[in-house]
C-alpha positions in Angstrom: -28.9 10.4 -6.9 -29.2 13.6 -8.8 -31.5 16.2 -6.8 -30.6 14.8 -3.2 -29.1 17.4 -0.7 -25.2 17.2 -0.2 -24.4 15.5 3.3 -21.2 17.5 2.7 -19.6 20.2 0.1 -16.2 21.6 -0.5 -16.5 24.7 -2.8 -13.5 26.3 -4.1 -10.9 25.0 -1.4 -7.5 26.6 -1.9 -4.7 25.8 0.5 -1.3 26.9 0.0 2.9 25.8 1.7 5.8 27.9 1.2 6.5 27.7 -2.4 3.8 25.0 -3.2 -0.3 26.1 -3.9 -1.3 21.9 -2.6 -5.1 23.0 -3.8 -6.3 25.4 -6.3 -10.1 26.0 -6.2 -10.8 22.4 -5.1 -14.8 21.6 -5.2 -16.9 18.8 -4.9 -19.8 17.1 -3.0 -20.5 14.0 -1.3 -24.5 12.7 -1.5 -26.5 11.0 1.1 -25.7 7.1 0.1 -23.4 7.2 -2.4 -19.9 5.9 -2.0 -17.7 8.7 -3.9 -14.7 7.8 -4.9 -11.7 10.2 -4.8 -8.8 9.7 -6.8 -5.6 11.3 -8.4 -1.5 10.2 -7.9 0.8 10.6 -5.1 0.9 14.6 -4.5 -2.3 15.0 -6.4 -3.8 16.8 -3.4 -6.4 14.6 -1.5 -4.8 13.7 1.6 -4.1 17.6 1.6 -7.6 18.3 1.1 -9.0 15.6 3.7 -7.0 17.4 6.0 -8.5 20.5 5.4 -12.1 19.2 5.6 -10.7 17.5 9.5 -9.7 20.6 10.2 -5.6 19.5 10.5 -5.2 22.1 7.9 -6.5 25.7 7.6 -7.6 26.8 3.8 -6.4 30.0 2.5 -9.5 30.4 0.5 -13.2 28.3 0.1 -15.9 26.6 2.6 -16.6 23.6 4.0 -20.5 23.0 3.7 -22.3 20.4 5.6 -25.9 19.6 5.5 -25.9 23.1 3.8 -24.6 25.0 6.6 -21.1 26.4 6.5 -18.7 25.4 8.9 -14.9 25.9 10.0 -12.7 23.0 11.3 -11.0 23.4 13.9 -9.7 20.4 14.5 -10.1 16.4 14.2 -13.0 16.2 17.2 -14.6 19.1 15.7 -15.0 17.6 12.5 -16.4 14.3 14.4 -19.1 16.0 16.0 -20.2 17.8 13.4 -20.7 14.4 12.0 -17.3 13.7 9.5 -15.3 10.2 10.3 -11.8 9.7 8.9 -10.8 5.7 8.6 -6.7 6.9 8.2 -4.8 4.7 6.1 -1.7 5.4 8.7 -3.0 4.1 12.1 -3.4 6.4 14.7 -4.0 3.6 17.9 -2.7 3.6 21.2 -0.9 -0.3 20.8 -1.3 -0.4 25.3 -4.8 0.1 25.6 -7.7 -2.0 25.2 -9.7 -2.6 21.6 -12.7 -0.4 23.7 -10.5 2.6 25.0 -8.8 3.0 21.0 -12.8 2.9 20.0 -14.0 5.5 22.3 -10.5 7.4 23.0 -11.6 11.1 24.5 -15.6 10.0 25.0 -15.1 7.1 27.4 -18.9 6.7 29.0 -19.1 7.8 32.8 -20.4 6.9 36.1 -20.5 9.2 39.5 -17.4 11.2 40.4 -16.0 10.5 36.8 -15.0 6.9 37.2 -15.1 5.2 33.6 -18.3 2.9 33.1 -16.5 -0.2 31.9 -19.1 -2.8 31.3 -21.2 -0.1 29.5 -17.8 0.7 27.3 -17.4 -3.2 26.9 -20.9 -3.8 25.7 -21.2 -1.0 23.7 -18.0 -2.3 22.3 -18.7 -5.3 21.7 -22.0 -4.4 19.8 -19.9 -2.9 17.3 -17.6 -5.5 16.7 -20.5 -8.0 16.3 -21.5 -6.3 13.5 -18.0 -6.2 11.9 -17.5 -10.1 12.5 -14.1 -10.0 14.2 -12.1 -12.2 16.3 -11.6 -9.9 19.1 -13.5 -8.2 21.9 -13.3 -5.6 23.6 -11.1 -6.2 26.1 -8.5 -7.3 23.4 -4.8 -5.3 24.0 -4.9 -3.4 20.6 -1.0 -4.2 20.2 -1.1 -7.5 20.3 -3.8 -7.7 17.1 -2.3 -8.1 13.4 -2.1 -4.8 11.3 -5.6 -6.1 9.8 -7.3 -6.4 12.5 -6.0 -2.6 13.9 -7.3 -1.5 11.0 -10.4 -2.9 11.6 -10.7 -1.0 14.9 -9.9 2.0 13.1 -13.2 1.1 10.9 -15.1 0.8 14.5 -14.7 3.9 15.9 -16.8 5.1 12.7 -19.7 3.4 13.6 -19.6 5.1 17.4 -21.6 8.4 16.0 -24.3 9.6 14.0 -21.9 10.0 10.7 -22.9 12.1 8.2 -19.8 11.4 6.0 -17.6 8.9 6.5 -14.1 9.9 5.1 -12.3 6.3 3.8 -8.6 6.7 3.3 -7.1 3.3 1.8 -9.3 1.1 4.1 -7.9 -2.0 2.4 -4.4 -1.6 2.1 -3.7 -4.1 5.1 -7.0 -5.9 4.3 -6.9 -9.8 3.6 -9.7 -10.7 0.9 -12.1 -11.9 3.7 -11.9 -8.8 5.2 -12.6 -6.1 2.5 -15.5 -8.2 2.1 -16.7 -7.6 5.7 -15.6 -3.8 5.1 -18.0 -3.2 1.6 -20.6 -4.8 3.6 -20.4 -2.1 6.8 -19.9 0.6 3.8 -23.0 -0.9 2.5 -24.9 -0.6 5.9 -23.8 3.1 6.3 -25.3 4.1 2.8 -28.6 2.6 3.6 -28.5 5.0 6.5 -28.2 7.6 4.3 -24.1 8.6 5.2 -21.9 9.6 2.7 -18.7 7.6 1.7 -16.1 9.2 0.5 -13.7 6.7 -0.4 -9.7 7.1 -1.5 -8.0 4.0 -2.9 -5.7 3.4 -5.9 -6.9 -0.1 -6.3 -9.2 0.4 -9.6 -11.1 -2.9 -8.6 -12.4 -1.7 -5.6 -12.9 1.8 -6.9 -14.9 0.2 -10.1 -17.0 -2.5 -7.7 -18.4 -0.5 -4.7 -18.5 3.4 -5.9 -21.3 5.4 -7.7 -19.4 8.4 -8.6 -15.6 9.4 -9.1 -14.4 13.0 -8.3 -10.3 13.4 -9.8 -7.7 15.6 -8.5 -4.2 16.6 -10.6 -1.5 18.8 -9.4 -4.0 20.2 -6.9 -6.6 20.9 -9.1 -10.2 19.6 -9.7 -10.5 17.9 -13.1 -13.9 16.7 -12.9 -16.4 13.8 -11.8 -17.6 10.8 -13.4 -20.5 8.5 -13.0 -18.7 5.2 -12.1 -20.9 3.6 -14.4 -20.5 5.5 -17.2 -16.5 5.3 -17.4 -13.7 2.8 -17.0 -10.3 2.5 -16.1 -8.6 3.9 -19.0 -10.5 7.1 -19.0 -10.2 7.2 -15.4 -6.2 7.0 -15.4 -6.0 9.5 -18.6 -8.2 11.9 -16.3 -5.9 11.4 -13.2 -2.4 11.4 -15.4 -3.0 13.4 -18.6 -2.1 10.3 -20.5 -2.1 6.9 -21.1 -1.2 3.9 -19.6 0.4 0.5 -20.6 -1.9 -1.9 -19.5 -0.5 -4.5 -22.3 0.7 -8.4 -20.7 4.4 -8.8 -20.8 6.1 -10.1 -23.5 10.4 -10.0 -23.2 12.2 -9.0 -26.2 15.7 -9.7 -24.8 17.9 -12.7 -24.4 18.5 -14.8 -21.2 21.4 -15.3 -19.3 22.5 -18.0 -17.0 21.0 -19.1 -13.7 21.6 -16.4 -11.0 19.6 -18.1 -8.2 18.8 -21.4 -7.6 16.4 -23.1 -5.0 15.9 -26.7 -4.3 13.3 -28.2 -1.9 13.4 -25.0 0.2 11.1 -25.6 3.1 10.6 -23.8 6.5 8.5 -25.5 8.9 4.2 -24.8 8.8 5.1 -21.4 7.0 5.8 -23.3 3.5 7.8 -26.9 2.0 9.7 -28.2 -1.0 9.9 -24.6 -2.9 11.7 -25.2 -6.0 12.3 -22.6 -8.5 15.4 -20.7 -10.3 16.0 -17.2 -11.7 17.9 -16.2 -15.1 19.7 -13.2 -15.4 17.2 -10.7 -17.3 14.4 -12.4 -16.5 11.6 -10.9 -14.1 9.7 -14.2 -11.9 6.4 -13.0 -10.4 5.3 -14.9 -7.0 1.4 -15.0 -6.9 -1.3 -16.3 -4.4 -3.6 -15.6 -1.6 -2.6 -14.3 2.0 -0.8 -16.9 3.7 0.2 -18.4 0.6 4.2 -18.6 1.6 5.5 -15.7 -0.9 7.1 -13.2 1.3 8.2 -15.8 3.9 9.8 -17.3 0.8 11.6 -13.9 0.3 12.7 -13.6 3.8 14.6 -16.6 3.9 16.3 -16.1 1.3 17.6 -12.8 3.2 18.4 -14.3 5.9 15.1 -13.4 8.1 14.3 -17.2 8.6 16.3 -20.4 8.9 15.1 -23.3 6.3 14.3 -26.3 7.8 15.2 -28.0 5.0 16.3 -27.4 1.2 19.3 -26.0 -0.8 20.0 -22.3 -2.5 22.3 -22.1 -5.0 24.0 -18.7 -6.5 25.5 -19.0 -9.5 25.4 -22.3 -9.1 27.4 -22.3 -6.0 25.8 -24.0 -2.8 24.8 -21.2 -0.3 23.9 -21.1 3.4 22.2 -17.3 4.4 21.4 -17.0 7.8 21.5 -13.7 8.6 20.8 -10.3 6.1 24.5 -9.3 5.9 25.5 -13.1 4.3 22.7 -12.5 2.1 23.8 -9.2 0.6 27.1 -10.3 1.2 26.2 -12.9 -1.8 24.1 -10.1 -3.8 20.6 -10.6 -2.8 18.6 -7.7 -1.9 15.0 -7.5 -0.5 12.6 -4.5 -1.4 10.1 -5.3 1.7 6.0 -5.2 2.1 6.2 -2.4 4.0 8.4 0.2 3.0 7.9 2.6 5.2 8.4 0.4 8.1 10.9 -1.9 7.3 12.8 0.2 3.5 12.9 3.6 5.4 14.0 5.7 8.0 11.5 8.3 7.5 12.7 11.0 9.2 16.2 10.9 7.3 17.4 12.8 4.2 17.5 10.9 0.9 21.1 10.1 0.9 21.1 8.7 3.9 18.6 6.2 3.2 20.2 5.3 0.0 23.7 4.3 1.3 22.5 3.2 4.5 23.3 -0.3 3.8 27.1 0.5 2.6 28.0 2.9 4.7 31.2 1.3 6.4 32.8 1.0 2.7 32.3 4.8 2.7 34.3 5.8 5.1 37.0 8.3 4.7 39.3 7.5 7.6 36.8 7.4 10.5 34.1 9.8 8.8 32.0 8.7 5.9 32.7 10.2 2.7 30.3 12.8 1.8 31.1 13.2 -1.5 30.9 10.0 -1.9 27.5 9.4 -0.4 25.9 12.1 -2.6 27.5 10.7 -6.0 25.5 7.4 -5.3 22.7 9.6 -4.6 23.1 11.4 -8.2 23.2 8.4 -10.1 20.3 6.5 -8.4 18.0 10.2 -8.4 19.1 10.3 -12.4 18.8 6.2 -13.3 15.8 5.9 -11.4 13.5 9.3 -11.8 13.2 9.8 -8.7 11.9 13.3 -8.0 13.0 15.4 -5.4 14.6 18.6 -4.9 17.8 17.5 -3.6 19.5 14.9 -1.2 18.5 16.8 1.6 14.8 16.1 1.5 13.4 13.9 4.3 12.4 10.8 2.5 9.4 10.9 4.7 8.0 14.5 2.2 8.0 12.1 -1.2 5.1 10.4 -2.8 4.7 6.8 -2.4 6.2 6.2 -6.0 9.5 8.1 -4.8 9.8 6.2 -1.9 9.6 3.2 -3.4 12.5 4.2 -6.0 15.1 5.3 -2.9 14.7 2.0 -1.6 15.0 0.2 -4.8 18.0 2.4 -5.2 19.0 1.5 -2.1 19.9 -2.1 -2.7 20.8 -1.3 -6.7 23.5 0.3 -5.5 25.3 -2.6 -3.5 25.3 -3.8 -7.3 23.0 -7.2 -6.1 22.8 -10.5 -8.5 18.9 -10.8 -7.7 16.9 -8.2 -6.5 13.2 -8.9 -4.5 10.9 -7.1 -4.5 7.9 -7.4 -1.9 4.3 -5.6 -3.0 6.3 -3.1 -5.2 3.0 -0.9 -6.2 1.3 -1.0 -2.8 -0.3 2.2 -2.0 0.8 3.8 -5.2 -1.3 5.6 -7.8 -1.1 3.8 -11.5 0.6 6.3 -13.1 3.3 5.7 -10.3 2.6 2.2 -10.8 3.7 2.0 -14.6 7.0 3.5 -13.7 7.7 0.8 -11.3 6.6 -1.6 -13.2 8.7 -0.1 -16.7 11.7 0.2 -14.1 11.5 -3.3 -13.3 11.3 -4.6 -16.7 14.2 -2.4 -17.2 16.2 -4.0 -14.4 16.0 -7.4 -16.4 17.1 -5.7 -19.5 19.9 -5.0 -18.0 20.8 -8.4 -17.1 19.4 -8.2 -13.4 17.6 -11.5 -11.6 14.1 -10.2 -10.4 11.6 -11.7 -8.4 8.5 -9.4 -7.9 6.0 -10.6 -5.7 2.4 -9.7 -5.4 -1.0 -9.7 -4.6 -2.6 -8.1 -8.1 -3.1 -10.2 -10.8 -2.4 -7.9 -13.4 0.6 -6.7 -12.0 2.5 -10.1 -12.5 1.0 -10.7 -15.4 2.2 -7.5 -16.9 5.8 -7.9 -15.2 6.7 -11.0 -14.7 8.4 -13.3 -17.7 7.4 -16.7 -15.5 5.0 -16.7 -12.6 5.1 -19.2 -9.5 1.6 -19.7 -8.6 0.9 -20.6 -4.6 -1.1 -22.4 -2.5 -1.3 -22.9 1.1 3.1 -22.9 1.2 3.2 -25.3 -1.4 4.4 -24.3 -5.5 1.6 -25.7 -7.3 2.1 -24.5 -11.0 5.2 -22.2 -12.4 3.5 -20.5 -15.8 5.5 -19.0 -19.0 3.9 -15.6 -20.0 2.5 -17.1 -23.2 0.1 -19.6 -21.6 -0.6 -18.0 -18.2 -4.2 -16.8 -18.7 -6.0 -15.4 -15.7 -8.3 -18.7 -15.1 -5.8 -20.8 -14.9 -3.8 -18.7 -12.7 -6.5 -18.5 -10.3 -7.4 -22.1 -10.2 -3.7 -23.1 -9.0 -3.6 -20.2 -6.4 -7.2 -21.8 -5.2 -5.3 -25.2 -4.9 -6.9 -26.6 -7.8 -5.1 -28.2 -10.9 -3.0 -30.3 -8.1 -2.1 -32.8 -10.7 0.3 -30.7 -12.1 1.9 -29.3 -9.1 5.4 -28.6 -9.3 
């Protein structure tokens, strides 16, 4: 691709908050055709600088460049007619109005007097989702379509104009597997058109199967760019995190102790049936298998989200009946969710507050809740878990992904739980936030906790997890030791293969 004209530059981009310089001299270029990959950890800088180039933010200092003329931003529609589409990982749809109005929001096609043109605006509509394979039209209410599928009307609206970059911000973070694939073969149709990708992710697989080149960003600053080919994922991580990473399988160097959880022919309904399995104290169980699989409806009965239709949990060897949250943390389980930010967070609370959210009635100082109190569980959940902030007054809503992830966590380690859950623990993470999680989990069974970890990366489990439950359409079909999982194997049973030795 070398000798091609840039489809878009950024040369020297500095941008700078009260007290924090987000980007120091930031450049790069994005070629006609290439996907160009753009990576670094949480607060590395790159949603900062996307926002710069869609003119959200301002730069102290620097150009934007496209097809070799310099431009200024001014502002998200700006940036579209000149030819620059973000795909935001948070989605930005109206949930009321139709698939077609979210797709052509602001440039709605007219007739006479103004009035909208709707069966142009349907089959235009329609013409793109054809090409994207969906089960919706255009008339579709965008609220009532699953996360995936909003997402995938995010990707549509990039394919209404004559693109000249195509901005991807963790496309696939709500993706099933049937779906990314439908998603690299659109990114593959705009490169043959010439457009630039640029593409953000934290999911190395992706990054290492569809890019061409690999552009890093640290502490705001531009460390350099790699030919995707030429590299791999250890030097992309050292590049990204100064160091390197534990990429080692798990092996447990600590004793046992006794059963903490129990389950017996747990069942509920179509969703999943006769899910048996148990959890020692200091031991780490990974839950692995495709989407729809039954893992995290699994989780949420046991917290009391969904009735069983049948089946028996034990704690401690002690029958149980959970039907609501409170009687499950009332008998010390605790449930990281998928999606923290939805379900583990009030965003727009301070630290504190999120972490003693769940205990705040045993708190209370007469009729006021204790703040002295609130912020010494706060101190000893910042210090035991790393999490870095500048105090308890932060809005949880200002930390990285990784630190988000650790006030939750502390969340539910502080009601001092006998088996923790945890839901997707690395999703939208970078892998040097990734390790801590992962170290911090291992450390949790050290210390004698019961942990089930459930996810949708392979390595992740196998790295984690001391047993893993594979699954298959709701049903357990193999539980594997560490020492004779191998990845093979694992995959067949997750593929419903290897039924013979279903458990």
């Amino acid at each position: 691709m070398t000798g091609k004209t840039p489809v878009l530059r950024l040369e020297n981009i500095v941008k700078t908050f009260p007290g924090v310089r987000a980007l120091d001299g930031v450049s790069l270029s994005i070629l006609p055709g290439e996907v160009h990959a753009l990576m670094g950890e949480n607060g590395a800088g790159k949603s900062t600088l996307m926002k710069v180039l869609g003119g959200i933010h301002q730069p102290n200092e620097g150009q934007i460049i496209v097809a070799e003329e310099p431009t200024v931003m001014s502002g998200p529609l700006d940036a579209k007619a000149k030819g620059i589409v973000f795909i935001h990982q948070e989605l930005s749809l109206a949930e009321e109005l139709s698939v077609a109005e979210n797709i052509y929001l602001g440039e709605l096609p007219r007739k006479s007097f103004g009035r909208v043109d709707w069966t142009t605006l349907a089959e235009k509509t329609n013409a793109i989702l054809k090409k994207l394979n969906v089960g919706f039209d255009a008339g579709t209410r965008v609220g009532d379509l699953s996360i995936a599928n909003q997402q995938m009307v995010e990707i549509a609206r990039a394919l209404t104009v004559d693109a000249k970059a195509v901005i991807f911000d963790e496309p696939t973070a709500s993706l099933t597997d049937a779906e990314k694939v439908v998603l690299f073969e659109v990114i593959a149709d705009l490169q043959s058109q010439g457009v630039g990708i640029a593409y953000i992710s934290h999911r190395m697989e992706e990054i290492f199967k569809i890019t061409d080149r690999i552009s890093v960003l640290r502490d705001g600053q531009y460390q350099g760019t790699l030919n995707t080919a030429e590299t791999n994922e250890e030097g992309v991580t050292q590049m990204m995190i100064g160091r390197k990473l534990d990429l080692s399988r798990n092996v447990s160097h600590h004793e046992l102790g006794d059963v903490a959880l129990e389950v017996r022919g747990l069942s509920c309904g179509d969703l999943y049936s006769d899910v048996s399995f148990e959890v020692r104290r200091g031991e780490v169980v990974g839950f692995y298998g495709l989407v729809g699989a039954g893992r995290t409806e699994i989780a949420e009965t046991l917290f009391g989200l969904r009735d069983p239709s049948a089946g028996t949990i034990l704690i401690d060897g002690q029958e149980v009946k959970i039907h609501s949250p409170y009687d499950a943390i009332e008998r010390g389980i605790s449930l990281v969710p998928e999606d923290r930010k939805g379900q583990g967070l009030v965003l727009g609370m301070n630290c504190r507050d999120n972490m003693t959210l769940p205990q705040v009635d045993d708190l209370k100082a007469g009729p006021f809740v204790s703040d002295g109190a609130e912020i010494a569980i706060f101190d000893q959940y910042r210090d035991k878990l790393d999490i870095r902030t500048p105090g308890w007054k932060q809005t949880v809503g200002n930390l990285s992904g990784g630190n988000q992830q650790k006030i939750v966590i502390g969340k539910w380690l502080s009601m001092h739980p006998n088996v923790l859950i945890v839901d997707e623990p690395t999703r939208g993470i970078d892998v040097g936030s990734k390790a801590e999680i992962h170290n911090l989990l291992r450390d949790l069974a050290a210390q004698g906790y019961a942990v089930i970890v459930i996810s949708s990366e392979m390595p992740e489990v196998l790295h984690v997890a001391d047993r893993i439950v594979a699954m298959y359409s709701g049903r357990v079909m193999r539980t594997f030791t560490s020492e004779e999982v191998t990845e093979e194997n694992l995959i067949a049973a997750i593929s419903g293969l290897g039924g013979d030795q279903a458990a």
